[in-house]
N, C-alpha and C positions, 0 to 999 in steps of 0.2 A: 188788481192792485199793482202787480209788476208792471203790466204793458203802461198800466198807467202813468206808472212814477218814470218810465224810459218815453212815455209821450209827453209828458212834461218838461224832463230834460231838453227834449228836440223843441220842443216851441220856445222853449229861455234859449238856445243856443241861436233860434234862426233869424232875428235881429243882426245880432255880431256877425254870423256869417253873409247876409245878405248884402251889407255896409262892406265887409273885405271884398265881397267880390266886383262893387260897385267902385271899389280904390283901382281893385287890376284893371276891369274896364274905363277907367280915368289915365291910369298910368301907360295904358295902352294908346292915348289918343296924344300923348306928348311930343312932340319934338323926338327926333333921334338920340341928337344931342346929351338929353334930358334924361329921355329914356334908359339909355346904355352907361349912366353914372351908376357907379359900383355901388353906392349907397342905395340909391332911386331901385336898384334891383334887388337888393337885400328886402327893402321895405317892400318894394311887390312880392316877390319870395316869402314873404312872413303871409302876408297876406293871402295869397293865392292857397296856400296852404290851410289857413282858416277855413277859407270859402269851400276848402273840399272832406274836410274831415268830417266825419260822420257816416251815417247811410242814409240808401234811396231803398225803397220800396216799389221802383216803379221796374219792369219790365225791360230792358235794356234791347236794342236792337242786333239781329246775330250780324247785320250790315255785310250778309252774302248778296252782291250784284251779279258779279260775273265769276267765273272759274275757267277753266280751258280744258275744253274736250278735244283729245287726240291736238295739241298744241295752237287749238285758235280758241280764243274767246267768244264764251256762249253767254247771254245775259239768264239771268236765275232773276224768279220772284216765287214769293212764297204762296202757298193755295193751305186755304184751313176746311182739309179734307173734312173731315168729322170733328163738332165739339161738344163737348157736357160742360154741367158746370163746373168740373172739377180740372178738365183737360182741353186740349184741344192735337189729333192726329195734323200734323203739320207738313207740306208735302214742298219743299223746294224744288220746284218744276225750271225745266232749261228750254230754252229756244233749241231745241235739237228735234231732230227725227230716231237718232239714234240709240237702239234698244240698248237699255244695259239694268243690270242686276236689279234687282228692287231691295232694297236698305232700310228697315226699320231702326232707328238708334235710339234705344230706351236709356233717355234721361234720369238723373237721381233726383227724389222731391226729396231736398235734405237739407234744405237753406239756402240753394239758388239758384236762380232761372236754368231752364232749358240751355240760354245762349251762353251758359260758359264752356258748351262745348262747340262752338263756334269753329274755332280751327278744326273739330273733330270734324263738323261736318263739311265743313270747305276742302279738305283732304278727301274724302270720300266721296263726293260730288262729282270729282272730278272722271270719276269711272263708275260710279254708280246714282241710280235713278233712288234717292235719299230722303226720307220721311223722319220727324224725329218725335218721341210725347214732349209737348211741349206743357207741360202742368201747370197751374193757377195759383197764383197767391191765396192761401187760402183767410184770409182777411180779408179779400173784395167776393167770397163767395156767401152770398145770405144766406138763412139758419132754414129756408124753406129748402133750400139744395136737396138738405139731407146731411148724414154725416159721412165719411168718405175713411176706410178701415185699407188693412193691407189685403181682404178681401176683393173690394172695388180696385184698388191697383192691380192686381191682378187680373180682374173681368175688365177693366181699362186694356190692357196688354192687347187680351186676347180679341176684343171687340175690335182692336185698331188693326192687328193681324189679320182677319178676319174682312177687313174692309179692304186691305192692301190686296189681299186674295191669295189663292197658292202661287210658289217659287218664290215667294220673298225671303230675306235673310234680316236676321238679327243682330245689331252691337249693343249690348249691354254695358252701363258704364259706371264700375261703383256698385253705392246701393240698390239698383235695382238685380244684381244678376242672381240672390235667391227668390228673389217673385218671378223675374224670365223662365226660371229653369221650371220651376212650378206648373207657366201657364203653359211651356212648353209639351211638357210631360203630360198633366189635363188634357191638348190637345192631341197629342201624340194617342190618346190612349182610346181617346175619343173618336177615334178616325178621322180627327175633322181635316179634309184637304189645305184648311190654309197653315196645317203645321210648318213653321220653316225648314226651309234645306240647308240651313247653317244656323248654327249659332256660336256669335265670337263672347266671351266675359272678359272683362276687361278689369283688374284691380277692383274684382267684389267680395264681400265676406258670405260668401260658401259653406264654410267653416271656419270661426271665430275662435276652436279652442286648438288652431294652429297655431303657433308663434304669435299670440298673441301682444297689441299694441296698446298703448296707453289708451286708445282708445273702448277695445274691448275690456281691457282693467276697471274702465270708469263703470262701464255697461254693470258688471260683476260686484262692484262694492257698495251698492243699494239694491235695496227688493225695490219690484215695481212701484210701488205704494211712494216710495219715495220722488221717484220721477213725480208722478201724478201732483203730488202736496207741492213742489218746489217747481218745478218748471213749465207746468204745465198753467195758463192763463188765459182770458177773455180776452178779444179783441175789443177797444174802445167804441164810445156810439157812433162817431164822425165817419166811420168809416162802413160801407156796405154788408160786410160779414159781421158787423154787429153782434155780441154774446156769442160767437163760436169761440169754443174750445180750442187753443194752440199752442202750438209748443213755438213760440217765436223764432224768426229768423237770424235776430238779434241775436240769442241768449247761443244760437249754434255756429254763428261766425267768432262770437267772441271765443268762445272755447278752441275751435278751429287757431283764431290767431293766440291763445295764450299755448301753442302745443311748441308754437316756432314764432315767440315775439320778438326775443333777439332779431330775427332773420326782417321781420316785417318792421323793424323801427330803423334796424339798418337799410332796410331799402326806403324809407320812409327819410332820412337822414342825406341817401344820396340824391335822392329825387329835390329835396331843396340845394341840393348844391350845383346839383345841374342848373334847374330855375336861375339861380344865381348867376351861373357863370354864362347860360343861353346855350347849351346841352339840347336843342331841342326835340333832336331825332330822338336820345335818349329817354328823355324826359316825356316825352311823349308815349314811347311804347309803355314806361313805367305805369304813367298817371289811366293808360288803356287799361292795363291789366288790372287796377286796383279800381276803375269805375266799375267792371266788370262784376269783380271779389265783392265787392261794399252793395253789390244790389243784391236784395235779398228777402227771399218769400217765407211767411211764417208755414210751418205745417198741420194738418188738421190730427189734433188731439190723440182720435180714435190712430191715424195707422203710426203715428211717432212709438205711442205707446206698445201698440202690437208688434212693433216691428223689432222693439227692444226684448220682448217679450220673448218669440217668436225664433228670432233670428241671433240675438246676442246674450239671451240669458238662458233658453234651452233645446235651443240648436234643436228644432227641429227638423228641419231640411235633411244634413246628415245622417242623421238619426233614424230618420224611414218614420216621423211621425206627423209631420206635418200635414193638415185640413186646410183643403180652401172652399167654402164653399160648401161646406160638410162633404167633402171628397177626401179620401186620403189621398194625396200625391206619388205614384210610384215613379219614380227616375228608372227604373228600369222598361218603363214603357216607351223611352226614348229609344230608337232603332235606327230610322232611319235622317235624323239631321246630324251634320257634322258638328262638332265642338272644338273649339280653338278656347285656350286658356291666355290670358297673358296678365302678364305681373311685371314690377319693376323692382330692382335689388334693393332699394335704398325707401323704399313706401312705406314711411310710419304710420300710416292711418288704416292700409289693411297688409298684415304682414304676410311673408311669401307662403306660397305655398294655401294660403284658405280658399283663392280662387282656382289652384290647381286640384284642391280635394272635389271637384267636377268629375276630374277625368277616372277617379275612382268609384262614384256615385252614379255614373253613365255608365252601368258595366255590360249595356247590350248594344252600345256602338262601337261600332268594328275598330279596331285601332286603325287602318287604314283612313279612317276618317276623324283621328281625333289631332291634335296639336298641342302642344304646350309650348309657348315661346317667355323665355326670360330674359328682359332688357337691361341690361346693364350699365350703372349709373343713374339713374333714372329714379324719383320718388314718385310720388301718388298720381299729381298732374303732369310729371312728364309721361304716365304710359300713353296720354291721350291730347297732352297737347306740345306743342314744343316741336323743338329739330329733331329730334330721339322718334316723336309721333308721324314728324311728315317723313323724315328721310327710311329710317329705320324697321317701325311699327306699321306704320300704314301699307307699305307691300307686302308684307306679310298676310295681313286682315285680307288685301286686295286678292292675293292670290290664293287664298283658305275659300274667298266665295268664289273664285272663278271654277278651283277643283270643282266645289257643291253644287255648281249651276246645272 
């Protein structure tokens, strides 16, 4: 009934918006003259606006061509090393000869694509040989799949490490860094040689009952039961994933932008005034960054729930009680990969300190090999992307894997 009543609104609205986008493309073919009348741009401005509001559900491209190794330009294309139907191990290969670290970057399945860490991985690319989970909407996954728990995230991890081989390194980004540390530990414990020789966490909840954020609040003022009856919904029949159970993508950007709407309606607000006035470097990187944010993948039912479960309502991980797999997880099996923490001061979505309760949970790796860096200034997306990510953060990561190589 939800996805329904929200797939209805999108087919009333895609008239209107098809017609505005078909004015801009009209207003585009005018005359200069014509075009560049203060009114003629307001009315494109009104319009161009229409034509973008909403979301897409489609996959957005990470559009890495090239990067610069040791300062010339190498072409990059992408190789779809291993897939399920849940994922796909994704391998950004260079035109080079030249050996360098092997990078696994475990992406968050939390509402959107893989490619919003796009600058994560174009930063990292540049000195390291760079794979990232790229996950699947799970509405174009059909109901023969199977169902897909934090379980399979977890055996997703370790299968894609496992395929990369030993010496590869980890960036965790977000929510995945308590299923990382998991499959780490699993492996760690298991002998398996493709345990990594690092791993970075990057602003994940670790521990949730740190300094708690509105976020973890929300987690904490419903039992399960609650998520499940309210948020939790069928995909429609139009689409391949048919009757899979999902926590929509929808229902977790809008929460996302009601944390900080002020912020999002003022940039929303400058972004037509740019249009307006023909701003368009500006306006440009704006309308990039929000094509980005507005794509958006529903999640499968089974690991939303567990994850809330699991991770935000009884802290297992901390705790020393966490099962994957019918295993208990020990963190103290972790010995020999290094750990780097990183946080940013100003990150309302996981507060400080829940991705540094690591370095306490790791208590059989050597401090020699652990880190904790905290970036100053910086909220949730600036630890990973941003000037703060290229200039700042990213030598740091750079130089934590070059130690561990």
């Amino acid at each position: 009934m939800l996805y329904g009543a929200y797939q209805a609104q999108v087919d009333m609205m895609a008239p209107a918006k098809a017609f505005a986008k078909f004015l801009v493309g009209a207003i585009e073919l005018l005359p200069s003259s014509l075009r560049d009348d203060p009114v003629v741009r307001w009315f494109s401005a009104n319009n161009e606006m229409l034509a973008r509001s909403g979301l897409t559900h489609s996959r957005p491209s990470f559009g890495i061509d090239v990067v610069r190794v040791d300062g010339r330009p190498v072409a990059v294309h992408e190789e779809a090393v291993e897939t399920t139907p849940f994922g796909t191990l994704l391998h950004f290969a260079k035109d080079t000869d030249e050996v360098q670290p092997k990078v696994l970057v475990v992406s968050a399945l939390a509402g959107h694509f893989a490619t919003l860490l796009g600058s994560t991985v174009r930063a990292l690319s540049e000195h390291h040989d760079v794979s990232i989970t790229d996950w699947h909407n799970a509405r174009d996954v059909p109901l023969t799949a199977g169902t897909f728990g934090f379980d399979d995230y977890v055996a997703h991890i370790i299968a894609f490490l496992q395929r990369m081989g030993p010496g590869t390194h980890v960036v965790a980004v977000c929510q995945p860094c308590p299923a990382v540390l998991a499959a780490v530990a699993l492996m760690a414990e298991a002998g398996d040689p493709a345990t990594p020789r690092s791993l970075t966490l990057m602003a994940g909840p670790v521990d949730t009952r740190i300094s708690p954020t509105a976020v973890n609040e929300l987690a904490h003022q419903q039992p399960l039961s609650w998520f499940e009856q309210n948020v939790i919904t069928t995909v429609p029949a139009r689409y391949e994933g048919a009757g899979r159970r999902v926590y929509p993508g929808f229902l977790q950007l809008g929460a996302f932008v009601a944390m900080n709407w002020q912020k999002h309606l003022d940039r929303h607000l400058e972004l037509f005034h740019d249009v307006v006035a023909g701003n368009k470097v500006k306006a440009d990187a704006t309308k990039a960054f929000y094509d980005e944010y507005c794509a958006v993948l529903d999640l499968h039912a089974d690991f939303y729930l567990q994850t809330v479960d699991r991770v935000f309502q009884q802290h297992l991980l901390p705790r020393g009680l966490l099962e994957v797999g019918g295993r208990t997880v020990h963190l103290e099996a972790i010995r020999r990969t290094g750990l780097l923490t990183v946080e940013g001061d100003r990150d309302d979505i996981c507060g400080m300190g829940q991705t540094m309760a690591a370095q306490d949970l790791c208590v059989q790796i050597p401090h020699s090999r652990r880190r904790h860096h905290l970036q100053p200034g910086v909220g949730h997306y600036g630890v990973f992307s941003g000037s703060a990510w290229e200039r700042q953060i990213c030598p740091v990561v750079r130089n934590f894997i070059l130690t561990n190589s």
